[in-house]
Residue, then its C-alpha position, 0 to 999 in steps of 0.5 A: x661183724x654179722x654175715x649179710x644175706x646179700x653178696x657183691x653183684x646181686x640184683x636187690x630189692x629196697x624195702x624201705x627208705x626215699x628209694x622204696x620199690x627200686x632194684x639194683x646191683x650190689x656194688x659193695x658189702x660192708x660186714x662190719x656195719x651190716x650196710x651194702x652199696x646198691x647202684x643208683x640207689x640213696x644217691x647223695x650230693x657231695x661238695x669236692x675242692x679242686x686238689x691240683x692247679x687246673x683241676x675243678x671243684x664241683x659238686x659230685x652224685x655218688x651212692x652211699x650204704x644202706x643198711x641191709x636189713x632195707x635190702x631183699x635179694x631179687x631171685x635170678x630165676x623168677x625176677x621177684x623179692x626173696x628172702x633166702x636160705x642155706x642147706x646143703x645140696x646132693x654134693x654135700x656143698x653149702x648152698x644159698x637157695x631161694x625160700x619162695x621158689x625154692x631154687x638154689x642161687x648159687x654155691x657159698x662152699x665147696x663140699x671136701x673131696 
């Protein structure tokens, strides 16, 4: 298991693949297989039964991982591909900052009181 430099709800950037240049939300990491769900992007096609009386079968578009090495985070503050850092800030917490602009995203833990 590897830590991803991406978290559930971050704007990313695709690099590579059939959906290069898109951005989209982070709605899911995987650690284990180092892959993210990103919305609206490697869309896949998949063929469902009808489960139930009544129910209908069909076929269903649904996003599938990627791997997150395809993925780079979108800096809040400037909306442009970066890739990321972490240090610690004047409180002593652990942050994640951005390594063009050099602004902090978002505090990954809390310094001890």
């Amino acid at each position: 298991m590897s830590k991803v430099h991406v978290k559930k709800d971050d704007m990313v950037y695709v690099l590579s693949g059939k959906d290069r240049a898109k951005t989209g939300k982070v709605l899911e990491v995987y650690p284990k297989t180092n892959r993210v769900l990103v919305e609206g992007v490697n869309m896949v096609t998949r063929h469902v039964k009808p489960r139930r009386m009544g129910e209908v079968g069909g076929r269903i578009e649904e996003e599938a991982p990627i791997h997150a090495s395809n993925v780079m985070l979108v800096d809040p503050k400037t909306g442009v591909p970066t890739k990321t850092g972490v240090r610690m800030n004047d409180q002593g917490d652990k942050v994640r900052y951005s390594k063009k602009s050099g602004e902090d995203i978002d505090v990954i833990t809390k310094a001890k009181e």
